[in-house]
C-alpha positions in Angstrom: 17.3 -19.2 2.3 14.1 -17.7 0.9 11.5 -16.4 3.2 7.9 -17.1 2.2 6.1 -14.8 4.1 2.9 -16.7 6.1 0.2 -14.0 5.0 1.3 -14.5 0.9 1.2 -18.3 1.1 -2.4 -17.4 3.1 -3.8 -15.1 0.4 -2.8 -17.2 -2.4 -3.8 -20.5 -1.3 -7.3 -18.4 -0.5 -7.5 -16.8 -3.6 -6.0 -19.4 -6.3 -6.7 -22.8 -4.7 -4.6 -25.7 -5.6 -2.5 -23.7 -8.1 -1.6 -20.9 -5.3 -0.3 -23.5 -3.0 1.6 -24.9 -5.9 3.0 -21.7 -6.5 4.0 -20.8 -2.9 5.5 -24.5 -2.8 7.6 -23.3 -6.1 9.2 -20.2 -5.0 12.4 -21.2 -3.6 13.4 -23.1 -6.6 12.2 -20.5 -8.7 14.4 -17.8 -7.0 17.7 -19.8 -7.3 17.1 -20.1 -10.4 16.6 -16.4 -11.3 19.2 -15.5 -9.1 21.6 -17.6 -10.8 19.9 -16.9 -14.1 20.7 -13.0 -13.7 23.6 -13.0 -11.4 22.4 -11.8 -8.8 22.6 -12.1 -5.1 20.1 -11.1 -1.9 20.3 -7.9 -0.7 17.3 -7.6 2.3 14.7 -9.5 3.6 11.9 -10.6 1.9 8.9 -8.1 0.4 4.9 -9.4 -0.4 2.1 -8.0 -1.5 -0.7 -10.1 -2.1 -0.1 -11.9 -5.0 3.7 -11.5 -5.6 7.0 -12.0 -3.3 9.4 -9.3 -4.0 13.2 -10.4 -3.4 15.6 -6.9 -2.9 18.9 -7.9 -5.0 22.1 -6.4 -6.7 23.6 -7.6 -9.9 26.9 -9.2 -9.4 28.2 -7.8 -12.4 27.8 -4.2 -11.4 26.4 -4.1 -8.1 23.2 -2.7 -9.4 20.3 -2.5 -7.1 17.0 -4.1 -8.4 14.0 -5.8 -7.2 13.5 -9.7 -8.4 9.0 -10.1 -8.4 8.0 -13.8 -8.5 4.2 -14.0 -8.9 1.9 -16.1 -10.4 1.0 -14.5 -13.9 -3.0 -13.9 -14.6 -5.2 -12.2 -16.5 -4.7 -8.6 -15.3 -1.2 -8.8 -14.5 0.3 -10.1 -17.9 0.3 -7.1 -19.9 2.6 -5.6 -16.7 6.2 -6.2 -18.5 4.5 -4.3 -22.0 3.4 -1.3 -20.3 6.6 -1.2 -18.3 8.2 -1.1 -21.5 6.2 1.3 -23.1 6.7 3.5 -20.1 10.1 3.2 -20.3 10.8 4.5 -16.7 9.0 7.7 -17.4 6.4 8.1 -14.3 6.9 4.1 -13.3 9.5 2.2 -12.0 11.9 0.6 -15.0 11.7 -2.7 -16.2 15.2 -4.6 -16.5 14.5 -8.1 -17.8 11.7 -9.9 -18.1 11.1 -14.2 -18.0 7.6 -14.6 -20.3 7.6 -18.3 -19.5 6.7 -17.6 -15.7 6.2 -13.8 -15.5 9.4 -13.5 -13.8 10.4 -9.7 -13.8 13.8 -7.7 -12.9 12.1 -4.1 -11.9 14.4 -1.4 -11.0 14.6 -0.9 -6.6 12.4 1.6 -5.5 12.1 2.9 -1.9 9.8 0.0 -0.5 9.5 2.1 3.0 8.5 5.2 1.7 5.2 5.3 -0.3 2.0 7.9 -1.0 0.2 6.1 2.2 2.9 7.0 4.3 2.4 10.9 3.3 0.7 12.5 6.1 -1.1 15.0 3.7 -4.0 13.1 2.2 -4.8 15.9 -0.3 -1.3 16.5 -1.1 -1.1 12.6 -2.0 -4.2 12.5 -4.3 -2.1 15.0 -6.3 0.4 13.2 -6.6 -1.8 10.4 -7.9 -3.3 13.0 -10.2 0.3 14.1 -11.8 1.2 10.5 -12.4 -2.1 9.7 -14.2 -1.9 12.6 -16.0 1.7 11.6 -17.3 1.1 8.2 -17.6 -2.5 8.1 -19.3 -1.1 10.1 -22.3 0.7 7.4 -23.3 -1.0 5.5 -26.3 -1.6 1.6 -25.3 0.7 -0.6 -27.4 -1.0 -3.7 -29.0 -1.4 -6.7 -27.4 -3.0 -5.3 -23.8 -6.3 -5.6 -22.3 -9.2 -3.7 -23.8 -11.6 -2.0 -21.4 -13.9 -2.2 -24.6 -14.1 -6.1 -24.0 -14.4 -5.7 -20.3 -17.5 -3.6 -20.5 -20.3 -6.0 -22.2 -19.0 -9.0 -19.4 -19.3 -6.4 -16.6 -23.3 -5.1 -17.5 -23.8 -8.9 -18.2 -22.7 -9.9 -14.8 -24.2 -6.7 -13.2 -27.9 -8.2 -15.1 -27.3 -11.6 -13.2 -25.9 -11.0 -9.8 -28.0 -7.6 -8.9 -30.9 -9.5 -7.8 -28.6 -11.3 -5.5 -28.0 -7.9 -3.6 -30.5 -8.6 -0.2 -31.5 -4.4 0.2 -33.8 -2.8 -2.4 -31.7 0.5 -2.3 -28.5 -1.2 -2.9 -30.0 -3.1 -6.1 -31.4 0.8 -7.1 -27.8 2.2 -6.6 -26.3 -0.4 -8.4 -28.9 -0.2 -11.6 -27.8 3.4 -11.6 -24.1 2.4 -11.7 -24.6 0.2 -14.7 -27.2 2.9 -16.5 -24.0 5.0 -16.4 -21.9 2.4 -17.5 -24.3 1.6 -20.4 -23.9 5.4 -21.4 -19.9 5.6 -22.0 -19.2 2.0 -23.4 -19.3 3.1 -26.9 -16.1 5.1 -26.1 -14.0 3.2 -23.8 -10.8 4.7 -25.0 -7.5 4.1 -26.1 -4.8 5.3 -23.9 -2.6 3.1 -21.5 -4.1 2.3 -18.4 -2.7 1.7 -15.1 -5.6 0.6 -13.2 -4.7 0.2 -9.7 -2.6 3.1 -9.0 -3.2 3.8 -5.0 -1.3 5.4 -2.4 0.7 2.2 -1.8 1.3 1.3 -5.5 3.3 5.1 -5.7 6.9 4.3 -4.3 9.8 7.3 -3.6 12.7 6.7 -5.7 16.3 8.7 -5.7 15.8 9.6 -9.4 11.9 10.5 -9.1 9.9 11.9 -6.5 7.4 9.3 -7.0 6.9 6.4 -9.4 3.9 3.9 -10.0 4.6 0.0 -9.6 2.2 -3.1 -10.1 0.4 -1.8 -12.9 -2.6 -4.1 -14.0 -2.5 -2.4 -17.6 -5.6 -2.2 -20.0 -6.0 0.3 -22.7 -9.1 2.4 -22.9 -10.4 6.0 -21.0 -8.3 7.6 -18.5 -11.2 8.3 -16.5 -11.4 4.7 -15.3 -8.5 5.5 -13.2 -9.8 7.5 -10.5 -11.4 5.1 -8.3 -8.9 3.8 -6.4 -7.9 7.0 -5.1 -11.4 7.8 -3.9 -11.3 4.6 -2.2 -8.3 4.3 -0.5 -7.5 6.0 2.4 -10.8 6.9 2.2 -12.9 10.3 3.7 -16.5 10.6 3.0 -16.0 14.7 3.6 -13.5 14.6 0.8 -15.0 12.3 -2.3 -15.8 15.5 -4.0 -12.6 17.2 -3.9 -10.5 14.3 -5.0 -12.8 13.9 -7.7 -12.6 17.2 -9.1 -9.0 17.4 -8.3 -8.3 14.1 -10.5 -10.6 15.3 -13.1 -9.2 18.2 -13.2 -5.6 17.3 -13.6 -6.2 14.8 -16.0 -8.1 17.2 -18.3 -11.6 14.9 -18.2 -14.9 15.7 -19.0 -16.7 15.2 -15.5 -19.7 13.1 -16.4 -17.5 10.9 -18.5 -15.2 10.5 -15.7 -18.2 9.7 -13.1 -20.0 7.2 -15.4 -16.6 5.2 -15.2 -16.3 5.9 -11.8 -19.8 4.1 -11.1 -18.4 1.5 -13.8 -15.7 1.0 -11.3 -17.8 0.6 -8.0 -20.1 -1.4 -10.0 -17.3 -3.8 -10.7 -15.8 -3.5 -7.1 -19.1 -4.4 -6.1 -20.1 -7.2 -8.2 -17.0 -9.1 -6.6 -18.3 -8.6 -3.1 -21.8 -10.1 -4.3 -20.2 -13.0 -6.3 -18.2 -14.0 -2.7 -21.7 -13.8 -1.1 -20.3 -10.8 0.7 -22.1 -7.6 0.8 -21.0 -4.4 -0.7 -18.3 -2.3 0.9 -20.4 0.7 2.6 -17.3 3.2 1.7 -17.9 2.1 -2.0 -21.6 2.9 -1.9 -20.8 6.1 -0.4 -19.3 7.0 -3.2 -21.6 6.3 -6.0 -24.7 8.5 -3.8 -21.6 11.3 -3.6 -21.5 11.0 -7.3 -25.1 10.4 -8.3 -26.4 12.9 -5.9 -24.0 16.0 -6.8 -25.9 18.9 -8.6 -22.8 20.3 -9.9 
């Protein structure tokens, strides 16, 4: 029996409509037949995020622990498998096998109860974040990924079209200076592989590495683009500078580089919240005035 967890069959049916619901109505069948596929057998209960059910198996063969991730493939998560490959294990969690037709994939088993949010020490867990990048974004991005450079022109387009939708003046002001900042480093958006989405609970312990990044949403383009989601997660206001510098620092980056693709990022992050006729996140705003308003 497979357990579809109630709050994955929630998010996708909220998030992808009648294709989410078709999904969630799939994954049984879809599991047999991987497990059958692979040889493989259950090994634990049931793990979701939200967008992907995670089953915990072994290999028959060899009794091999892995992780068997059914999710419903899209535009920022099919380029996973390639940069799992070109990372070959080094920094990220190792890609076994991999279905193209439905975006199955056979990941090495991490330690699901033991990741960066759990780690009392927020500072100490930023660095971690930092190391990673650092390893990971000096890896050239193979061909065939995402290109921030075609990301950019749709995201100032949007920004031009949905700003005036933003109800308070100082908001709209905010955001202008986001994009202004984006507008200055999107002649140079980079070439190096990308994680994108590499918070405190996409770093998992593992018994051959510390710590190791999963559920990358790979592009290829300027490491600085990386830092925002450890500003924004397990977020303190008193401590936006320090994890800044500390990032930048560790990943070698010139500092208004990286904060013109930090305010690209809240931009973005924003933009979403207006296009769902949702306000912007206050913690987000927070910090683009940290960044726009240091003199140093």
């Amino acid at each position: 029996m497979i357990d579809i967890p109630g709050p994955l069959a929630a998010a996708q049916a909220r998030d992808n409509g009648e294709a989410g619901r078709a999904f969630i109505a799939s994954l049984p069948a879809l599991a047999v037949r991987f497990l059958d596929h692979w040889g493989l057998r259950l090994d634990g209960p049931s793990l979701h995020g939200r967008t992907a059910l995670v089953l915990p198996v072994v290999r028959r063969h060899d009794d091999t622990p892995a992780a068997l991730k059914l999710h419903l493939p899209d535009d920022e998560s099919e380029g996973e498998p390639l940069a799992l490959r070109t990372w070959n294990g080094d920094g990220a969690v190792r890609l076994l096998d991999h279905d193209p037709a439905t975006g199955t994939l056979l990941l090495e088993r991490l330690d699901p109860t033991r990741t960066l949010t759990h780690l009392e020490d927020t500072r100490e867990a930023v660095l971690v974040i930092a190391r990673l990048l650092a390893h990971l974004t000096a890896v050239p991005a193979p061909t065939g990924l995402r290109r921030l450079a075609g990301l950019v022109p749709a995201l100032l387009d949007r920004a031009h079209h949905t700003l005036p939708r933003a109800p308070d003046p100082a908001t709209r002001r905010l955001l202008a200076d986001c994009a202004a900042a984006t507008r200055e480093v999107a002649g140079a958006p980079g070439d190096r592989l990308l994680h994108w989405d590499l918070h405190y609970d996409n770093v998992l312990a593992s018994p051959r590495a510390p710590w190791l990044a999963i559920d990358p949403k790979p592009l290829a383009g300027d490491p600085a683009f990386e830092l925002f989601p450890a500003l924004h997660n397990r977020y303190d206001p008193a401590d936006t500078l320090w994890r800044f510098d500390a990032l930048t620092d560790a990943l070698g980056l010139d500092r208004p580089r990286a904060r013109a693709w930090t305010l690209a990022r809240v931009l973005q992050t924003c933009l979403w919240n207006l296009e769902g006729d949702e306000p912007p996140e206050e913690r987000h705003l927070d910090i683009a005035r940290s960044l726009l308003g240091r003199t140093h």
